[in-house]
N, C-alpha and C positions, 0 to 999 in steps of 0.2 A: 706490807705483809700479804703473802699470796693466800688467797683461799685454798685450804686441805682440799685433796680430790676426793673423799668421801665426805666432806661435807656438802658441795655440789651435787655427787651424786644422790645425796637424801634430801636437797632440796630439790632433786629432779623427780624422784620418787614420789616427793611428798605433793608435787605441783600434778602428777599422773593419778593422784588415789582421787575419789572422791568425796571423801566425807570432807578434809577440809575446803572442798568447794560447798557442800551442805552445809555446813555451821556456819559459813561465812556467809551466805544466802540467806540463813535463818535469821542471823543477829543482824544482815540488814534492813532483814523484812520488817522484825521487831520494831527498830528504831524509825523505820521510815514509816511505817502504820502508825505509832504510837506517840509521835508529832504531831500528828489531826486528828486522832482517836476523838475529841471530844469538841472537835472542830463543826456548825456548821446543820442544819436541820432542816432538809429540802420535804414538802408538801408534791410534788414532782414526783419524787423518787419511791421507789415499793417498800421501801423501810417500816415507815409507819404502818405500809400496810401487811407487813410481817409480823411488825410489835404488835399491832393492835388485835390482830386474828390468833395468833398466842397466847394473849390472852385471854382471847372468848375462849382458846380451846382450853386452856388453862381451868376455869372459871367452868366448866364443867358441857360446854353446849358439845352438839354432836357434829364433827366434820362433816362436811359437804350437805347435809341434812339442813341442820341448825346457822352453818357458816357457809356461803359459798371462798371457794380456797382459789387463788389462782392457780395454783399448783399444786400436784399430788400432796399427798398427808406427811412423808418424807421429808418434806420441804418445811417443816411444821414444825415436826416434834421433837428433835434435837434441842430449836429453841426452847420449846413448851418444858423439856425436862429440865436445861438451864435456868428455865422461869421458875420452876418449882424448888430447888435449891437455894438458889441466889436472889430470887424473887425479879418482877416484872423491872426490864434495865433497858430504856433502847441506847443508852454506851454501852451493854456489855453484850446487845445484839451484833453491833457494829464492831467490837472485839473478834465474836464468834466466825462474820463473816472476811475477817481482815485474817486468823488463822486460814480460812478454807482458801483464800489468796495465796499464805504463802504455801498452803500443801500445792496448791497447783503449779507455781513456781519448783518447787521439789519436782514432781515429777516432769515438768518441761524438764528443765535440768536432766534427767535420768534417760527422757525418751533424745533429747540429743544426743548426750553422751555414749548412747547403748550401741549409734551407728558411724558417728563420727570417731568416737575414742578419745575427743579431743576437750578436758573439762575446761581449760579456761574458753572454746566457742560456747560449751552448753552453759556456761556459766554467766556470760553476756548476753544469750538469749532471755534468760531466766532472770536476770534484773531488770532485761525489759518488762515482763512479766510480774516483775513487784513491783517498778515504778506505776505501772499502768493497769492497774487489778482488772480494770471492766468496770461496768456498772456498779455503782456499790449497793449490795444486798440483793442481787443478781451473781454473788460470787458463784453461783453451784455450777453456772450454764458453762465458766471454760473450765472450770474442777470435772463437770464430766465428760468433756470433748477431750481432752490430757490425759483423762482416767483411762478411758475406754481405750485410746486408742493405741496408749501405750499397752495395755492388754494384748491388742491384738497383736501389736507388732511382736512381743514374745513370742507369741504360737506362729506368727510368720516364719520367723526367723531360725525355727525348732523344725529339725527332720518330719516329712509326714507321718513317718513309721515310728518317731521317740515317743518312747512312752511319759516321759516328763512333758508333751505337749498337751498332755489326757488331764495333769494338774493345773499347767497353767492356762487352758479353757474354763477350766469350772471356778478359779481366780478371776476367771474374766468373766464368767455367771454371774460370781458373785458381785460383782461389780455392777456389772448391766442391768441386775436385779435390785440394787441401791437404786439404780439412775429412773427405772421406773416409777418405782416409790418417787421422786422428785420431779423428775422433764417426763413426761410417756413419750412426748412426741420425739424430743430428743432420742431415748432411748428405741422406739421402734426404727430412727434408722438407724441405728450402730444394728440391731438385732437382722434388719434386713443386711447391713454390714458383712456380719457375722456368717448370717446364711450362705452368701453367695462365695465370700471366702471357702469353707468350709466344704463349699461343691465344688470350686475350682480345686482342692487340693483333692478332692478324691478323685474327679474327673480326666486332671494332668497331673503331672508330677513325674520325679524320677526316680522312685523309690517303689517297690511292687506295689502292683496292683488292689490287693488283697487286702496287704497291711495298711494299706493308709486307707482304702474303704472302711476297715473295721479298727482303725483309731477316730476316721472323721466323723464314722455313724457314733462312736461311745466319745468324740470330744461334744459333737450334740447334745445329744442324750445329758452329758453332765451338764452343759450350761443351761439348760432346760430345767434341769434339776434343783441346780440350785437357785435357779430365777424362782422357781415354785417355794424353794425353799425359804429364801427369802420373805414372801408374800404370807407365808402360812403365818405367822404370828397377827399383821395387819388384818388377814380376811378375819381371823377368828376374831379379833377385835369387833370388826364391821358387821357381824353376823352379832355378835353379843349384842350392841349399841345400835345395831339395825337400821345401819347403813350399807350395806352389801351393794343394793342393787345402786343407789348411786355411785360409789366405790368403780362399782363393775363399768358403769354406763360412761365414764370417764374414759375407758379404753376404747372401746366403741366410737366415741365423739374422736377424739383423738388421730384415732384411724381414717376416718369420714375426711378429717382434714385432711390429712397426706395425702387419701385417695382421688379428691374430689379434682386436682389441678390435672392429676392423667386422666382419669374420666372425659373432662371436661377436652383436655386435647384431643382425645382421642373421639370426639365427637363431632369435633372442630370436621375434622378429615374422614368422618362418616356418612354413607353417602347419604340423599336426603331421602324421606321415607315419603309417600305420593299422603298431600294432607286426607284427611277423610273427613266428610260430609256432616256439616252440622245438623245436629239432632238430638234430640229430646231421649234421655233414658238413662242409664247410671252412669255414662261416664260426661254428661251434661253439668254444667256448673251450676250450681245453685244461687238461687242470692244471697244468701248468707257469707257463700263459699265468695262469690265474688264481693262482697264488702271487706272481708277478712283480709282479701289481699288485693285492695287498691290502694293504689299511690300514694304515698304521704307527699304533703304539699313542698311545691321544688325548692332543695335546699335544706331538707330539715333530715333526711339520710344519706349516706354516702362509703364509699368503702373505708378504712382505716388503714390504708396502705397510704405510707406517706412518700411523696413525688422522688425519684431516684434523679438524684445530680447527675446530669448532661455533662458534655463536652460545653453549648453555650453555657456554662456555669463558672467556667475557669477563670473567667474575670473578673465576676462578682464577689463580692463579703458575705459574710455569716455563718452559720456554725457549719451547714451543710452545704458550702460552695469554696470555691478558691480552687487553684491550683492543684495544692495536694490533698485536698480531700477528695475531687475528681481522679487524681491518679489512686488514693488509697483503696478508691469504689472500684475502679477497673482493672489496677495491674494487677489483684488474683487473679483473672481470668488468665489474665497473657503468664503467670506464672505456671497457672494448672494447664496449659496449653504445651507449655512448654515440656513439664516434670511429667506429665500424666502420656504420651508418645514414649518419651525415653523410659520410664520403667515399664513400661509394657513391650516393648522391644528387648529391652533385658529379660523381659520371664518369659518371650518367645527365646531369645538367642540360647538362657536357659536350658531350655525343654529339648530344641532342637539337637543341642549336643551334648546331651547327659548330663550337664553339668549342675545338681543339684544346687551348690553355693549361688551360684548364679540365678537360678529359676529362684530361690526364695529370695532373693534382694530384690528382683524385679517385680514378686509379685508384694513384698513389703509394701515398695514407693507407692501403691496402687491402694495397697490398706492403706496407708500413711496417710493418703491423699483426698479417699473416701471418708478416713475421719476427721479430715479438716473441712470436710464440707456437710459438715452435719449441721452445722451452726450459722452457715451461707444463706440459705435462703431468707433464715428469720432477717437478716441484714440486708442483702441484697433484694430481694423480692418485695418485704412488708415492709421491713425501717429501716430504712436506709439513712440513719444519722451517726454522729457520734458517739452515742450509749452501745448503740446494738454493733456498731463497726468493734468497738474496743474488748466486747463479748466475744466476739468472733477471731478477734486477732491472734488471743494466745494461742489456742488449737493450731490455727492456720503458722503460726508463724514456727512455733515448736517441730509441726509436721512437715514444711518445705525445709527449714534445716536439716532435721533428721535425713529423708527422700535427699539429698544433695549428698550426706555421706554416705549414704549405701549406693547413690551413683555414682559418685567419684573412685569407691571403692578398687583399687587393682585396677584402674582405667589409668592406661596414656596416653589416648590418642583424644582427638579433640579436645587440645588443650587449650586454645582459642575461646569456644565456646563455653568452656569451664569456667573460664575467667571473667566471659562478658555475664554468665547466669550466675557469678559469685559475686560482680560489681551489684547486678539488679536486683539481688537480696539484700547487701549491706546495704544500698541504695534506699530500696523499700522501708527497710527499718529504720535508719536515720529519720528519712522522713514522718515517720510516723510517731517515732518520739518528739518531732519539731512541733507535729501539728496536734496530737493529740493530747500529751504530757501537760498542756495550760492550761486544757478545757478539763473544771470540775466534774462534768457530768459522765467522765471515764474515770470515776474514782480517784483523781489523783490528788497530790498532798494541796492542791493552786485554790483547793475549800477554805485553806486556812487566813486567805487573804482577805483584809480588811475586818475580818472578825475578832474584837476583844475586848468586847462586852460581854459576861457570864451573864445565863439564862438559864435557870431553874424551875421548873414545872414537875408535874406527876409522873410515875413509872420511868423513871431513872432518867427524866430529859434535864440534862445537865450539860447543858453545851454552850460554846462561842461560840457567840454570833456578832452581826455588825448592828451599830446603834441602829438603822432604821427597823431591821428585823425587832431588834429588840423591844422599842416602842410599839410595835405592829401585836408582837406575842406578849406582853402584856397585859395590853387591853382586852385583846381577843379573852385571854386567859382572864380577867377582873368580870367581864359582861357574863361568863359564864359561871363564873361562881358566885355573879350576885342573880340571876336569873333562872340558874339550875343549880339550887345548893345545894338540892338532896344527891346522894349518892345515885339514886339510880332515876335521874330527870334524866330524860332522851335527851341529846343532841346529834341533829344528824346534821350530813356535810354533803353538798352535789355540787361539783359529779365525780368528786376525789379525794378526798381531804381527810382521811383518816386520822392522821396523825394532831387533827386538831381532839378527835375525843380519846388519844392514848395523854396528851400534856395534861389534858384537863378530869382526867380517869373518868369520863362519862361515857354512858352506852350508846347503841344504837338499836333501833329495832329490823332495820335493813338487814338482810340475808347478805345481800351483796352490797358492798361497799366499794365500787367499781361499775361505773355507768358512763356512755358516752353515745354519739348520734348513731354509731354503726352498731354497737351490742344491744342497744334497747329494743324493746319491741314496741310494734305500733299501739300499743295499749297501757303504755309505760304513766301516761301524765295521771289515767286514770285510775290507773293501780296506785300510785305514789299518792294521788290528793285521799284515796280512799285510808291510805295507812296511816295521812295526816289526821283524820278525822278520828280515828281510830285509837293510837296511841297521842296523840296530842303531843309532838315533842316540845320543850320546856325553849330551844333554841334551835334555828335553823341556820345553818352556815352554807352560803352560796358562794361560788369562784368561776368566774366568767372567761377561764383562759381558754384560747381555743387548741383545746386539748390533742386533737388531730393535724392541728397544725392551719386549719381553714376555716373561712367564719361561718361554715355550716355548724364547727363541731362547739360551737358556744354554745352554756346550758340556756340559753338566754334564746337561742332560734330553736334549737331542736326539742327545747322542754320549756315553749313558751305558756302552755296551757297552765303548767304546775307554779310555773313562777310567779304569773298570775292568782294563783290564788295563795298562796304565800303574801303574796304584798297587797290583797284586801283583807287578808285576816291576822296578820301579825304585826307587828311595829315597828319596822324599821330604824336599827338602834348606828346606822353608819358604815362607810366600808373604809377597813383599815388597811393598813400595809403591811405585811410580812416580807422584806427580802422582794422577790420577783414577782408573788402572788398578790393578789387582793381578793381579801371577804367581804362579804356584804353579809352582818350578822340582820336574823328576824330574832324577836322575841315574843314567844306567846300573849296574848292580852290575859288581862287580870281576870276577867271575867269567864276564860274556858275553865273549867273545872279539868285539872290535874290529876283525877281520878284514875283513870284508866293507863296514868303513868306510873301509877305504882304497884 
């Protein structure tokens, strides 16, 4: 029996809409999340240290003030109101961050399809995108590289002079004003992004002069607007609770950063200034001045940038070497080499011959291509691992398909190179699903492996794990609730280990819960033995991995002063195993008085 022709035709139809590409996307996300939802409990990973800071802000302390936050407040407070509802969960933190996974799979999806037309590609893009979330509890960073930049490409792809491109800026405001509240750093380059779009449409274009000056100064203006808008409810916040100026000083540091690598080149290639003559009087150093900033002894500082895989790397093993993790490190280049010429020859060829369709595809690929490298450097430049490649990918990968259909677009000629720059994308991806999709530490479902033994502890850690972890959190978990029973006995954890006082629901009196050989400062051992003395914690919890990746960055060389006096003045009760880590628990002596702990 033949198939009716208008039943083909509605299942042509129905294979062209997109929502049944959406739903089908959703419920795989569902199901593929909610296999390892409860899978799995890394001391490594920023989870903990998202649970555990939600809670202090929960619990009533003052951001940035009372908590140092890795990230804006944004980052924060979503959890802190699911905390407040639902109460303190880290499975339903890791629910929370497995939806902002598949929102970003949605909008991959949306930002392919807007330029290809084609859902079932945007569609296999976007389950990359689920298989492979990123980092888990890092979901925000490709949520707002996908966000943004699917923003932009609207107003791209929108006449200079339509006045629906005046809405879908301040859409994109609003957005970019989210993203601040969360990454700044992120967000100030979409915003520099944003700028220089914004000047090229007024500057060229093929649409009068006038009108698109005075849509692009009021598409400003509104994104401006509502970035402010945005921020007004936080400031008022931070001016009540009297955090403002930390708040504010956030932006500033942030900035310093971006700024500091062009500074610095552009100093490289400045010429040299004639030295001038030493001598005595205010811009003379003092001795104080030079004690402040002599040398800590070699080996015990260093930068935090971890070594970028070579070319000699391709024949070696481990997470950050082999074959295709050397190609997955390099071939963006040779991609944005390639896409980044050809759409800028299209918004020339453009401009040149009125051709307004044409000038916005090419200057699209350009946005498209600027928002995939927002999330570049943090991979390429500082971490160049696993974690931070798999953050990076969605943006990037969503944005070189998109840029392939606005240039394939109405093109027949160089159909050759079509084909070879269509092999080198499926190519890329293949591979990146081969190499990436095994290793846990890109969020993927490979957590759920060898763990199935249930482990239960405080503020909703309810997860499989594998017997040795399990034997490791146990005991960790018994030493502390026979040595810190009261609710509020300190335990503190160096130089990471947050999530040991969210299982065990004890505090900390650390600001910052995050220290290593490159953020510390030279006067770190003696500020830290001072706060031992101080608050007397009840248990102290040590972890000797070398967190940078080198044996400087062990707490054991760079905080040899503090560990030191930790292991003449407390008891050394054993180091256990969790999984990949090991503690080395102290327990207060009988004889400190507890006092000042309560």
């Amino acid at each position: 029996m033949e198939t009716e022709p208008s039943a083909i035709a509605g299942w042509q139809r129905a294979a062209q809409s997109r929502w049944p590409w959406i739903i089908l996307l959703v419920v795989l996300a569902v199901t593929y999340y909610g296999s390892y939802l409860r899978y799995g409990i890394g001391f490594r990973d920023e989870g903990q240290t998202v649970a555990f800071l939600s809670q202090r802000l929960l619990h009533g302390e003052v951001p940035i003030k009372d908590v140092v936050l890795s990230y804006n407040v944004g980052w924060f407070w979503p959890v802190v109101a699911l905390y407040k509802f639902f109460g303190v969960s880290y499975v339903l933190l890791r629910g929370w961050c497995f939806a902002l996974s598949t929102l970003t799979a949605v909008l991959g999806f949306l930002l392919v399809v807007k330029t290809t037309r084609r859902p079932w590609l945007a569609f296999l893009v976007a389950t990359v995108l689920v298989l492979i979330p990123g980092s888990q509890f890092k979901n925000y960073i490709p949520l707002l590289a996908v966000a943004n930049t699917l923003c932009l490409l609207h107003v791209a792809l929108t006449p200079a002079d339509a006045r629906s491109s005046l809405i879908k800026a301040a859409i994109g405001g609003l957005v970019l004003g989210l993203s601040f509240l969360i990454r700044i750093d992120i967000a100030l380059l979409f915003a520099a992004l944003w700028l220089c779009f914004l000047l090229l449409r007024i500057v060229t274009g093929t649409t009068p002069f006038l009108a698109r000056t005075a849509l692009g100064l009021a598409s400003l203006a509104a994104i401006m607007g509502t970035i402010a808008l945005v921020h007004w409810p936080v400031l008022a916040d931070a001016k009540a609770r009297g955090y403002e100026r930390e708040f504010a000083a956030q932006y500033a540091e942030k900035w310093r950063m971006l700024e500091r690598p062009v500074t610095l080149l552009l100093r490289k290639y400045r010429p040299l200034a004639a030295p001038r003559p030493a001598h005595a009087g205010l811009h003379a150093q003092t001795p104080r001045r030079a004690a402040l900033t002599a040398p800590e002894p070699e080996g015990s500082l260093e930068k935090k940038n971890l070594r970028r895989a070579t070319l000699a790397d391709i024949a070696k093993t481990g997470q950050n070497a082999g074959a295709a993790f050397v190609f997955l490190t390099y071939a963006p280049l040779l991609v944005l080499c390639l896409l980044v010429p050809w759409g800028f020859f299209t918004w020339i060829d453009g401009l040149r011959w009125g051709d307004g369709e044409t000038e916005r595809r090419g200057l699209a690929v350009l946005v498209l291509l600027g928002g995939a490298l927002t999330t570049f450097p943090q991979f390429f430049f500082f971490r160049p691992d696993v974690p931070h490649l798999s953050e990076f990918m969605p943006g990037f990968l969503a944005s070189t398909f998109a840029s392939a259909g606005l240039l394939w677009t109405g093109v027949t000629t160089w159909k050759n190179w079509r084909t070879a720059f269509g092999i080198l994308l499926v190519a890329y991806l293949a591979i990146y699903v081969a190499r990436v999709l095994p290793d846990r530490w890109a969020g993927t479902y490979t957590i759920r492996l060898k763990r199935t033994k249930f482990f239960t502890a405080e503020n909703g850690v309810q997860v499989f794990v594998s017997s040795r972890e399990q034997t490791g959190l146990q005991e960790i978990q018994r030493l502390i609730r026979e040595f810190a029973p009261a609710p509020r006995d300190y335990v503190v954890c160096y130089p990471y280990s947050p999530g040991i006082n969210l299982l065990a629901n004890r505090p900390t009196y650390e600001k910052n819960v995050y220290v290593d050989n490159a953020s510390r400062t030279t006067r770190w051992d003696a500020e830290a033995i001072a706060r031992f003395e101080k608050y007397q914690p009840a248990v102290v919890v040590l972890s000797d991995w070398d967190i940078n990746g080198t044996p400087a960055s062990r707490f054991s060389v760079w905080a040899m002063r503090a560990k030191t006096w930790i292991q003449t003045r407390y008891t050394y009760q054993g180091t256990y195993i969790a999984g990949s880590d090991a503690f080395e628990i102290f327990t207060r002596e009988a004889e400190l008085s507890p006092a000042a702990n309560r």
